[in-house]
C-alpha positions as a Markdown table, in Angstrom:
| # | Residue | x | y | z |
|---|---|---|---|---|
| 1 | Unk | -12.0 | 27.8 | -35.3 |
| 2 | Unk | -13.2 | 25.4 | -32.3 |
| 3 | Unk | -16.4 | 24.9 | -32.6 |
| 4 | Unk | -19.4 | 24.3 | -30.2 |
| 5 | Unk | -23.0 | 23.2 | -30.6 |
| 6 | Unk | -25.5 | 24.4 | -27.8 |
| 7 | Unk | -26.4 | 21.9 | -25.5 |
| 8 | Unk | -29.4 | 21.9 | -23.1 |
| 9 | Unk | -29.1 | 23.1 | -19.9 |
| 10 | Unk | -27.7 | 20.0 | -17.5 |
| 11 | Unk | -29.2 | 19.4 | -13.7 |
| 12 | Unk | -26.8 | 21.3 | -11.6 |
| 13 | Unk | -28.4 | 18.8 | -8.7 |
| 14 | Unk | -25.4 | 17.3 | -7.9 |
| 15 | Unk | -22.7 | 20.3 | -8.5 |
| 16 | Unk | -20.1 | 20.9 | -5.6 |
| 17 | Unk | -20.3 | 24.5 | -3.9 |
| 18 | Unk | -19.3 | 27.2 | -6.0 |
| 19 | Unk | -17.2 | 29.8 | -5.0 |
| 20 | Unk | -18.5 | 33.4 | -4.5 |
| 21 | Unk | -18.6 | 35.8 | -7.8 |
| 22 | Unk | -15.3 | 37.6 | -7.9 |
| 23 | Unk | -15.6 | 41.9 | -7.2 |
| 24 | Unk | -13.7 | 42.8 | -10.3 |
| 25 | Unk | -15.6 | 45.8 | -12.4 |
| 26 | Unk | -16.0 | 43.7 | -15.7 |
| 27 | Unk | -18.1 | 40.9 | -14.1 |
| 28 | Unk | -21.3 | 42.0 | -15.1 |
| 29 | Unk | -25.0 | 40.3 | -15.6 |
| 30 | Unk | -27.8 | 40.6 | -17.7 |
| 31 | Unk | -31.2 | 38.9 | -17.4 |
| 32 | Unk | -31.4 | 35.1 | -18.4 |
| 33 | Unk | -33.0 | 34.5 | -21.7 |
| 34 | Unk | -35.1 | 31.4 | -22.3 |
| 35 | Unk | -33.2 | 28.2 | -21.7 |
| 36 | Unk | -31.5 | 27.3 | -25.5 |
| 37 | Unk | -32.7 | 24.2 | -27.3 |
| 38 | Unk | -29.8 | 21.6 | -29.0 |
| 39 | Unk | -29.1 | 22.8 | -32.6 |
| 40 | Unk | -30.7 | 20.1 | -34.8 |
| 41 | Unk | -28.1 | 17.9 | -37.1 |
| 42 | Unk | -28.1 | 17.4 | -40.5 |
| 43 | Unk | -29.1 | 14.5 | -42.2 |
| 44 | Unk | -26.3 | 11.9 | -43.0 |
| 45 | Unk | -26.7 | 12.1 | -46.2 |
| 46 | Unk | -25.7 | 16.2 | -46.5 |
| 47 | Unk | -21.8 | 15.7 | -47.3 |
| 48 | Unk | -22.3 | 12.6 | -49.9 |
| 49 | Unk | -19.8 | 13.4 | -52.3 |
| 50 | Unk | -20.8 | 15.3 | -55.5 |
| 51 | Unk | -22.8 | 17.6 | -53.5 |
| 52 | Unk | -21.4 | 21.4 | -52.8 |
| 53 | Unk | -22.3 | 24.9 | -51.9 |
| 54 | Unk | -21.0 | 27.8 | -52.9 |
| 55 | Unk | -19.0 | 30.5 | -50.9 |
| 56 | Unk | -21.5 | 33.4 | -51.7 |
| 57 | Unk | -23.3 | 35.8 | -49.3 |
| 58 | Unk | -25.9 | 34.1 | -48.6 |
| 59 | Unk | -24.4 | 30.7 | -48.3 |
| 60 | Unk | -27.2 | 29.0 | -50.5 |
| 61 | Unk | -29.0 | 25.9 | -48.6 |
| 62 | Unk | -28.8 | 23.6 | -51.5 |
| 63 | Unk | -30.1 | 19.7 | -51.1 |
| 64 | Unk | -31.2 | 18.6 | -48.2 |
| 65 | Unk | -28.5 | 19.6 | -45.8 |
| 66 | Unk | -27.6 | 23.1 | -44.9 |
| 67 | Unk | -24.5 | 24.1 | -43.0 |
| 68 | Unk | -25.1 | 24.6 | -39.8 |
| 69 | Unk | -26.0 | 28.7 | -38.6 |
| 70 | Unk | -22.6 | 29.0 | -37.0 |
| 71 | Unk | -20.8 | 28.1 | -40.3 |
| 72 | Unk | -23.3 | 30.2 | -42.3 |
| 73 | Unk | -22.7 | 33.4 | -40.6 |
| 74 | Unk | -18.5 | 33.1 | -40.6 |
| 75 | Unk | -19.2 | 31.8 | -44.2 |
| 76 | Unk | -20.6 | 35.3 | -45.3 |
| 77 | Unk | -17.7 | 37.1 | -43.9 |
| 78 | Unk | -15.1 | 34.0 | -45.1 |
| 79 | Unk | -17.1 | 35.2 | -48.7 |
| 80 | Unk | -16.7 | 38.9 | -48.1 |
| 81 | Unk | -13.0 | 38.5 | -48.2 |
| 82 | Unk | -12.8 | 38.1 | -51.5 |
| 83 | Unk | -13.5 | 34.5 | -52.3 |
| 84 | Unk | -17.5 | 34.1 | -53.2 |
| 85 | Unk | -17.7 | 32.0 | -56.4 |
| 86 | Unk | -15.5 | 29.0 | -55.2 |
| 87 | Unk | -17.5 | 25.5 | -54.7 |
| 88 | Unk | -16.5 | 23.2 | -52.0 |
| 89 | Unk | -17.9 | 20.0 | -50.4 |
| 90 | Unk | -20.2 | 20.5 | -47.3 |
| 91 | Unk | -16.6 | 18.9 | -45.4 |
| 92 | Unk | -14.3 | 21.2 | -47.8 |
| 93 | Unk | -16.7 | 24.3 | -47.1 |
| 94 | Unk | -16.8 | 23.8 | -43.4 |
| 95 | Unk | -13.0 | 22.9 | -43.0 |
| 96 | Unk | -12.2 | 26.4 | -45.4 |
| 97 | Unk | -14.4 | 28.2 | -42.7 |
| 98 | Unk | -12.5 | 27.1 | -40.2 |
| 99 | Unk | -8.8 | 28.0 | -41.5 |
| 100 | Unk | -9.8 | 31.7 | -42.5 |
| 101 | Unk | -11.2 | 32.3 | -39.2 |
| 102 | Unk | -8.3 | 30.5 | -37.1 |
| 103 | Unk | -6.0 | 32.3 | -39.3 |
| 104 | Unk | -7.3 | 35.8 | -38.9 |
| 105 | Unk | -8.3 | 35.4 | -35.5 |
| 106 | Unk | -4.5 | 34.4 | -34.9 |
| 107 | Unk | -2.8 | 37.4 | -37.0 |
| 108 | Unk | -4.2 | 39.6 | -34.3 |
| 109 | Unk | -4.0 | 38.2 | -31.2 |
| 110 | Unk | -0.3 | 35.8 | -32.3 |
| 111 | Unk | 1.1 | 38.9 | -30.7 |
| 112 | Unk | 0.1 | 38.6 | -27.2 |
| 113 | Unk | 2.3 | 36.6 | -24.6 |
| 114 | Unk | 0.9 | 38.0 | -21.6 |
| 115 | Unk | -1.8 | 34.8 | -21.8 |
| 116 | Unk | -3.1 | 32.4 | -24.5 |
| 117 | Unk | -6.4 | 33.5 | -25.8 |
| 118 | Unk | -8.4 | 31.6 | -28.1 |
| 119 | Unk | -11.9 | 32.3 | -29.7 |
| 120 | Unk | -15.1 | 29.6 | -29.8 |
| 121 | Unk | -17.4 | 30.0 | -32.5 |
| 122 | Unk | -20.7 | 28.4 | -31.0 |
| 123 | Unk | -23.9 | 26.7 | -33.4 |
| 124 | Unk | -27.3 | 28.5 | -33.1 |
| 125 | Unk | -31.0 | 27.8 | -33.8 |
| 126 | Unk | -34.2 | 29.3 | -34.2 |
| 127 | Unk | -34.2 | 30.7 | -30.5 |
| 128 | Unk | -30.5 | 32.1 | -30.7 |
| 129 | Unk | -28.3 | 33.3 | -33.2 |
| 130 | Unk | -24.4 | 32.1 | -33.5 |
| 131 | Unk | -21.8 | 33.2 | -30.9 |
| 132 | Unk | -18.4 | 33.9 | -30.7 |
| 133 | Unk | -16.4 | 33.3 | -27.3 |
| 134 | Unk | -13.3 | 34.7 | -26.6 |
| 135 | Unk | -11.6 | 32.1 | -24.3 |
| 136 | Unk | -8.7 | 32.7 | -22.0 |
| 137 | Unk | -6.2 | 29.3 | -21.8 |
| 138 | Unk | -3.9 | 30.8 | -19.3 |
| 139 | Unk | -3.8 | 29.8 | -15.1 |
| 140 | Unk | -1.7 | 31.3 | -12.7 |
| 141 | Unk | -0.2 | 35.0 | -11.9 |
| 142 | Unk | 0.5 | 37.5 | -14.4 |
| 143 | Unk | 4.2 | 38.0 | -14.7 |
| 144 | Unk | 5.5 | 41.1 | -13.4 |
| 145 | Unk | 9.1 | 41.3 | -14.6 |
| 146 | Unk | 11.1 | 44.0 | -13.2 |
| 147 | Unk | 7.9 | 45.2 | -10.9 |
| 148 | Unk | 8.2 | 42.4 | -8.9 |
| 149 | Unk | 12.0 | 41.9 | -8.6 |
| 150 | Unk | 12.7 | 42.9 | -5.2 |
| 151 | Unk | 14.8 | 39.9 | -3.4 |
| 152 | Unk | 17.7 | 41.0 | -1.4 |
| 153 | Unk | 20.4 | 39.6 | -3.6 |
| 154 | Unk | 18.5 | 40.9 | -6.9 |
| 155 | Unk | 21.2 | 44.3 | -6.9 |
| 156 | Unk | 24.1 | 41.1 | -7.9 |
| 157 | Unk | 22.4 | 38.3 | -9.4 |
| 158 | Unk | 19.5 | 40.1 | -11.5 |
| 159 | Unk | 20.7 | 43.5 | -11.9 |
| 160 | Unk | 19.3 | 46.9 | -10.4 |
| 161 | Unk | 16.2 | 47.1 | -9.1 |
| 162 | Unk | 13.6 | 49.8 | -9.9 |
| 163 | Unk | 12.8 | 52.2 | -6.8 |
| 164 | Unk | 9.6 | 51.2 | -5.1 |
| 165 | Unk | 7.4 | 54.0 | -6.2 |
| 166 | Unk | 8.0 | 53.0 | -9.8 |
| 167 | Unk | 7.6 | 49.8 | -9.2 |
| 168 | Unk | 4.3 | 50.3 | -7.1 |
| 169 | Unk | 3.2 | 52.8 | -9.6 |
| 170 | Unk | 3.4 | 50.5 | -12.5 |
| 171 | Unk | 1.7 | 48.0 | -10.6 |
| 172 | Unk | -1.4 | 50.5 | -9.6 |
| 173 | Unk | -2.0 | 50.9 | -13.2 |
| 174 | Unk | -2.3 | 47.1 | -14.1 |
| 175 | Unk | -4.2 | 46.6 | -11.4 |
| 176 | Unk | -6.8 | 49.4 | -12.1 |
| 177 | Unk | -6.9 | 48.2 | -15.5 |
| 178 | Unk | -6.4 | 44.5 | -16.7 |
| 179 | Unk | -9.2 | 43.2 | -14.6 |
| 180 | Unk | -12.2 | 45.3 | -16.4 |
| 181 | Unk | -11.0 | 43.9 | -19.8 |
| 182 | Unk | -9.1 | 40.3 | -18.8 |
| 183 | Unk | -10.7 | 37.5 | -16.1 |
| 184 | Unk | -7.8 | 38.4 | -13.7 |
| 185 | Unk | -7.8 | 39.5 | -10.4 |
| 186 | Unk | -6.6 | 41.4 | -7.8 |
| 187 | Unk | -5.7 | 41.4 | -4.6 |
| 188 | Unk | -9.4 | 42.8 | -3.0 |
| 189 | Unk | -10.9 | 39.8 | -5.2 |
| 190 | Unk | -8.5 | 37.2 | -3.2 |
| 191 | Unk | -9.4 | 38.6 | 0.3 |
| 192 | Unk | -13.2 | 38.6 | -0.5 |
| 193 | Unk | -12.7 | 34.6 | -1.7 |
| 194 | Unk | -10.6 | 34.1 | 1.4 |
| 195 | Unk | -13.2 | 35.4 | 3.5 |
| 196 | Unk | -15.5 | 33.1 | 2.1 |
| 197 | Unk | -13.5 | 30.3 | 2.2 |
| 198 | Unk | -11.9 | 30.9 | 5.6 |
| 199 | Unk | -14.1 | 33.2 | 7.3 |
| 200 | Unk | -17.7 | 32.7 | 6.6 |
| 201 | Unk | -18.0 | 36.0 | 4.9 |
| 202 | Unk | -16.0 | 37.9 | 8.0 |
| 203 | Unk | -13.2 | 40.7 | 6.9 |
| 204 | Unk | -11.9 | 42.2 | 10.5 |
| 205 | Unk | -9.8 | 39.4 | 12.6 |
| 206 | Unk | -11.8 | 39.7 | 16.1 |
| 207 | Unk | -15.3 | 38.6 | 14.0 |
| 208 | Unk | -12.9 | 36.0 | 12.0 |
| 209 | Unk | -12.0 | 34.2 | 15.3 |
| 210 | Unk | -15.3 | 33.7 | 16.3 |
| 211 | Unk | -16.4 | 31.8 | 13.3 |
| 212 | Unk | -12.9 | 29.9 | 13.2 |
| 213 | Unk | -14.3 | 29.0 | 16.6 |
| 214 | Unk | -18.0 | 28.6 | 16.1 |
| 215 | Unk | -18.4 | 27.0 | 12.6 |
| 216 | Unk | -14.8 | 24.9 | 12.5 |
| 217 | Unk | -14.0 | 23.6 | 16.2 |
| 218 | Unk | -10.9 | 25.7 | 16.2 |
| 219 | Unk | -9.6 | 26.6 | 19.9 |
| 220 | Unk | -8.7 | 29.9 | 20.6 |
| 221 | Unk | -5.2 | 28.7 | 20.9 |
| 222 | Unk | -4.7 | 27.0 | 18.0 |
| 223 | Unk | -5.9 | 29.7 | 15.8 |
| 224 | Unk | -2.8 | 30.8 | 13.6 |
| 225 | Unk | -2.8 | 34.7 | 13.7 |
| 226 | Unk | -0.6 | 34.6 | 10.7 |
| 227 | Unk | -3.7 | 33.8 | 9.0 |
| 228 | Unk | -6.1 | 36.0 | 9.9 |
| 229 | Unk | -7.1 | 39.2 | 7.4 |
| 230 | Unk | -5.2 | 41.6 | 9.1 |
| 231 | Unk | -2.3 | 39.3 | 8.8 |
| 232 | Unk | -2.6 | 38.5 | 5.6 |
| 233 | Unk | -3.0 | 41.9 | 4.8 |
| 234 | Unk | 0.4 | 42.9 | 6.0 |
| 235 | Unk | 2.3 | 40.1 | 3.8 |
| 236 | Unk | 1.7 | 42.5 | 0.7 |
| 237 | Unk | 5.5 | 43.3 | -0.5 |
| 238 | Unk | 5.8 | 47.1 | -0.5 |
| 239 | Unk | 4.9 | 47.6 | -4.4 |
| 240 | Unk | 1.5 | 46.1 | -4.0 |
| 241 | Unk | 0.6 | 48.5 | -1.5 |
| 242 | Unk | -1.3 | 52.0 | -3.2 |
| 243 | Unk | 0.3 | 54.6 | -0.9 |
| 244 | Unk | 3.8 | 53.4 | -2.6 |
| 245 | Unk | 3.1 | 54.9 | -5.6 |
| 246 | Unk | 4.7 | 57.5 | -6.8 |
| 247 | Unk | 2.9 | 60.4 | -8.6 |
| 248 | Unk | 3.0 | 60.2 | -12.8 |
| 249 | Unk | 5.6 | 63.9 | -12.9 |
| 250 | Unk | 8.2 | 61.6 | -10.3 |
| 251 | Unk | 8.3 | 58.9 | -13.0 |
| 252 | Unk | 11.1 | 58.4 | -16.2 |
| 253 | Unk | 9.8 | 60.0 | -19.3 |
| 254 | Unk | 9.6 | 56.5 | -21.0 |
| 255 | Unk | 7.8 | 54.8 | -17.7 |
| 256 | Unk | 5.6 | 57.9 | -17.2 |
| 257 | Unk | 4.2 | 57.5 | -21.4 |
| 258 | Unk | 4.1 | 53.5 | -21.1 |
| 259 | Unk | 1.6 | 54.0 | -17.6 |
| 260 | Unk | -0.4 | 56.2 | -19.4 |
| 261 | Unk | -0.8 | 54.4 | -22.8 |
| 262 | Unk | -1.8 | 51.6 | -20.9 |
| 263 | Unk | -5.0 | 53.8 | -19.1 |
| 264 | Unk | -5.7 | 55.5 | -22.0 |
| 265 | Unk | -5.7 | 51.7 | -24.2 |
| 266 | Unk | -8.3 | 50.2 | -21.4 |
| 267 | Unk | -10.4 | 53.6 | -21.7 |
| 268 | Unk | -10.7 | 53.1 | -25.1 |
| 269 | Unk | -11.5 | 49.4 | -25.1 |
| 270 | Unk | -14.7 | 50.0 | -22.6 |
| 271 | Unk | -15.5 | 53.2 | -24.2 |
| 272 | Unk | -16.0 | 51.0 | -27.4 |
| 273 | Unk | -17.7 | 47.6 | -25.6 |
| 274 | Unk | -20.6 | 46.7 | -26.7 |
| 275 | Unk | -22.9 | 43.3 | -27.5 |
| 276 | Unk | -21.2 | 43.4 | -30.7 |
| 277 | Unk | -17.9 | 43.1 | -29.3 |
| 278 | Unk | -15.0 | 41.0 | -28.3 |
| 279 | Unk | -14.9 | 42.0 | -25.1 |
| 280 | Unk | -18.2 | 42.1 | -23.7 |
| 281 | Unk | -18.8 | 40.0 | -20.9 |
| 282 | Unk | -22.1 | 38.8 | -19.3 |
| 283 | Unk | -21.9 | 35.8 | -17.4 |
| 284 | Unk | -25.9 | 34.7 | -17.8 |
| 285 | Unk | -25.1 | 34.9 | -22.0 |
| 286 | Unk | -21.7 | 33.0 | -21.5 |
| 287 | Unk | -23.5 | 29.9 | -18.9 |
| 288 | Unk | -26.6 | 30.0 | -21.7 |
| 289 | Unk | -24.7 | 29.7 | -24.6 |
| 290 | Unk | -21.9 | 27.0 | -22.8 |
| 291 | Unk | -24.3 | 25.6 | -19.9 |
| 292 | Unk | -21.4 | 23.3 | -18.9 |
| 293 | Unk | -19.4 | 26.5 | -17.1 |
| 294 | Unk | -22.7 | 27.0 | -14.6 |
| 295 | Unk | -20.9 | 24.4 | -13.0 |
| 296 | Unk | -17.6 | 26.1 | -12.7 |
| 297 | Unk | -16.1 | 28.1 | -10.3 |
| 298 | Unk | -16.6 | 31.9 | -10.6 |
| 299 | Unk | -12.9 | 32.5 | -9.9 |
| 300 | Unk | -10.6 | 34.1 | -12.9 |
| 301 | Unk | -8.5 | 31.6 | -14.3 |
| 302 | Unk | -5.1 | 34.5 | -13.8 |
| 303 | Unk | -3.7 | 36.8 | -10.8 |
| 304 | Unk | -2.4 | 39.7 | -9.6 |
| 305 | Unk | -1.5 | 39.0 | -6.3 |
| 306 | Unk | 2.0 | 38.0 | -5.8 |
| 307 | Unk | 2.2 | 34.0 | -6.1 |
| 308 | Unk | 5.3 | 33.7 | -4.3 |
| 309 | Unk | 3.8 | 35.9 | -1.2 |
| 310 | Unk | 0.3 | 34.1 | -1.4 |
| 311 | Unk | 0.8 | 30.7 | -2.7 |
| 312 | Unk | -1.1 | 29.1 | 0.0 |
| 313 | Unk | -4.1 | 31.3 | 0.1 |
| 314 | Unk | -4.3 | 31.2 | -4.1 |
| 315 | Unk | -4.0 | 27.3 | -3.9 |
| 316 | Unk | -6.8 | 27.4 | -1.6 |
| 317 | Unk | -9.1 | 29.4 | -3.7 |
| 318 | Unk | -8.2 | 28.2 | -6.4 |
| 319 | Unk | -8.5 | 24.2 | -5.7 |
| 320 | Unk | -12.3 | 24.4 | -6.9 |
| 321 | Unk | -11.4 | 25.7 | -10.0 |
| 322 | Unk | -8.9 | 23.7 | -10.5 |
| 323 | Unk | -10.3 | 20.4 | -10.3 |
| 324 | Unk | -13.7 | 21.7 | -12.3 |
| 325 | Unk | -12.5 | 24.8 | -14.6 |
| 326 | Unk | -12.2 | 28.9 | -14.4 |
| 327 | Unk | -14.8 | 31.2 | -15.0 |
| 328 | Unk | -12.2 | 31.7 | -18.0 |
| 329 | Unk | -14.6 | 33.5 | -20.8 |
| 330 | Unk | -13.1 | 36.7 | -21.6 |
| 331 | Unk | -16.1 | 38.0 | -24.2 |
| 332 | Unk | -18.9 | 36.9 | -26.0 |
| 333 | Unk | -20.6 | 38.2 | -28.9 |
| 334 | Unk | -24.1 | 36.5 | -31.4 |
| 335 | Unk | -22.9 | 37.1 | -34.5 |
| 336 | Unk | -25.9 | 36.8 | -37.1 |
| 337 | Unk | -23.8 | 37.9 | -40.7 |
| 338 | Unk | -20.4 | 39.6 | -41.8 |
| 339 | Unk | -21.1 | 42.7 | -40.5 |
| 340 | Unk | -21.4 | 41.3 | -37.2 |
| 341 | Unk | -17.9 | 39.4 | -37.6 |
| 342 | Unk | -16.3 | 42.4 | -38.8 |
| 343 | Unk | -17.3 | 44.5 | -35.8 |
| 344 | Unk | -16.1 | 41.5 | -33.7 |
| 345 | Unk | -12.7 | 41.4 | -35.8 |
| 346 | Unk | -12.2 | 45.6 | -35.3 |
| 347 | Unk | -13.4 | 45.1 | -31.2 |
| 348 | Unk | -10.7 | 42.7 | -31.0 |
| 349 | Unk | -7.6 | 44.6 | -32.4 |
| 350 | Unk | -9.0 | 47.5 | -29.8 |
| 351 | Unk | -8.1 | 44.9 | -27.2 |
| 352 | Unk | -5.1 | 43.3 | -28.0 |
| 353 | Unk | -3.9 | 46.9 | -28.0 |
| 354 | Unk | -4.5 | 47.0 | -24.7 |
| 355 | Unk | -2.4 | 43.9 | -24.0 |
| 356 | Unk | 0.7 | 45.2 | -26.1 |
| 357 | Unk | 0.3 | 48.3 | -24.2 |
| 358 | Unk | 0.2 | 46.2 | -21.2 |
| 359 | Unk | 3.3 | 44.2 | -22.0 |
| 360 | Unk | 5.5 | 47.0 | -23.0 |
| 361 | Unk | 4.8 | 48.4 | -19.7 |
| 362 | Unk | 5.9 | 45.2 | -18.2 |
| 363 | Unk | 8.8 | 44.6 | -20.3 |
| 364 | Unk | 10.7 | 48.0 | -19.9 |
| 365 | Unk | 13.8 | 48.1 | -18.2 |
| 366 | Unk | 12.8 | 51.5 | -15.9 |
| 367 | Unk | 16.7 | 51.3 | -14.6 |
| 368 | Unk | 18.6 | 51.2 | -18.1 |
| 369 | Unk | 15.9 | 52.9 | -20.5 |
| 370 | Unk | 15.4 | 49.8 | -22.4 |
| 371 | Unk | 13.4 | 47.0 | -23.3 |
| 372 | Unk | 14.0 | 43.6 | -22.1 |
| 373 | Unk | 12.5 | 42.5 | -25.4 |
């Protein structure tokens, strides 16, 4: 279980230009609490040996020096499993916390390969309760498998490739899906940050020119149409592209149930979001309760957009974010007792659900009928 005390809010006086907030559906707000104080310490002399607390449901404050709040509340659900009664050290107590959270937190989500995930458990204090962050670890694209395997020599050296509308198909329903649970995004997300970046907030190539011209010195001549939006635009390979898809009844019987478990797995895990949950994401909670990422970029840490198509319009938007960090918070829930942590536990099977869904779809071989796995 990493662990995080609040910290004050830092002077953002001197931080670099963000990048704009990405489009996807699961970036969403909520008004800004009051500014969180720093969680006070304990005394040194709170883990002098001899002294102890007990595993019980309350988490007794005995002496002079209390566990912290974040280790009280996964200390009532660390007791709820069955081991209230046992004495520990102050330093035994916190590190048994710890384990039994890592450990469960990893039984669910050890399953996952399509990115690293990791959860934060963060202190509180009279003004906020404890939180737990679900982080994402991962940079870079999404792999695709046999969705992207399209290369001219792929029929010899890879094996068959999947006809396009598959292909595309599959791909329309990651890409309607994984970015309202997971910080990815998509290709609309990339042109809006290349507008910004490129453009001054232009999208059609006549009003692009002008500010290439205007704002950055650039003569008309020297202007390199292959990177204007239209341009850009038309480097998506085929099974990027919406129209490609073909319908759900022109699909395999074992592609067609894989697309829709996948829809009907994100359904389910925003039908169930809530505060309470894993999944939940509000970017004014995540800055207040980790004020370092208000200096971050607002860019996903993962893709997608074809790397090998884009690489250098991704390594241009995502330069700022590279050299200062992702908006790479997945959820974030206050926790306050066991209850809380168990409701966070069940939100986060709902999701890695979603992910194994995801992956099978990704993994099947549409050609042969079987998995790659």
């Amino acid at each position: 279980m990493a662990t995080r005390p609040l910290l004050p809010n830092q002077s953002s006086a001197t931080a670099s230009k963000r990048f704009t907030r990405p489009s996807s559906p699961r970036r969403t707000t909520c008004a800004s609490p009051s500014r969180l104080r720093p969680a006070s310490g304990s005394r040194p002399s709170g883990d002098l040996a001899g002294r102890s607390v007990a595993l019980a449901a309350t988490i007794p404050a005995i002496f002079d020096a209390p566990l912290e709040p974040h280790y009280r509340a996964i200390g009532q659900w660390v007791a709820a499993q069955g081991e209230a009664g046992q004495c520990f050290t102050r330093h035994e107590a916190r590190k048994h916390i710890e384990r039994t959270f890592d450990r469960a937190v990893l039984d669910i989500v050890g399953c996952v390969d399509m990115l690293d995930l990791r959860a934060i458990v963060i202190n509180g204090n009279d003004d906020h309760p404890p939180a737990i962050a679900l982080i994402c670890d991962s940079v870079g694209q999404v792999e695709l498998g046999w969705i992207e395997k399209c290369n001219v020599l792929s029929q010899t050296m890879l094996g068959p490739v999947a006809p396009l509308g598959w292909r595309a198909a599959a791909y329309k329903a990651l890409t309607e899906t994984i970015p309202s649970v997971l910080p990815v995004f998509g290709f609309e997300d990339l042109m809006e940050e290349l507008s910004a970046y490129y453009w001054d907030g232009e999208t059609e190539d006549r009003e692009a020119i002008a500010s290439l011209m205007q704002w950055q010195g650039h003569a008309l001549e020297d202007i390199d149409e292959e990177m204007l939006p239209s341009a850009i635009r038309g480097r998506r390979p085929e099974w990027m592209l919406t129209e490609n898809a073909a319908p759900l009844s022109k699909l395999p019987k074992g592609l067609r149930s894989r697309i829709r478990a996948v829809r009907s797995a994100a359904d389910t895990v925003i039908a169930q979001r809530s505060a309470a949950g894993a999944w939940n994401y509000e970017s004014d909670l995540a800055i207040e309760c980790l004020p370092e990422y208000e200096e971050r970029a607002f860019l996903a840490p993962m893709t997608l957009v074809c790397a090998e198509a884009f690489a250098r319009e991704l390594d241009d938007v995502g330069r700022h974010g590279m050299e200062i960090g992702f908006m790479d918070v997945v959820g974030m829930a206050t926790v306050t007792d066991a209850a809380d942590i168990d409701a966070w536990f069940q939100s986060l099977k709902v999701g890695v659900e979603f992910m194994r869904a995801a992956q099978d779809l990704i993994a099947i071989d549409p050609t042969s009928g079987k998995d790659r796995r």
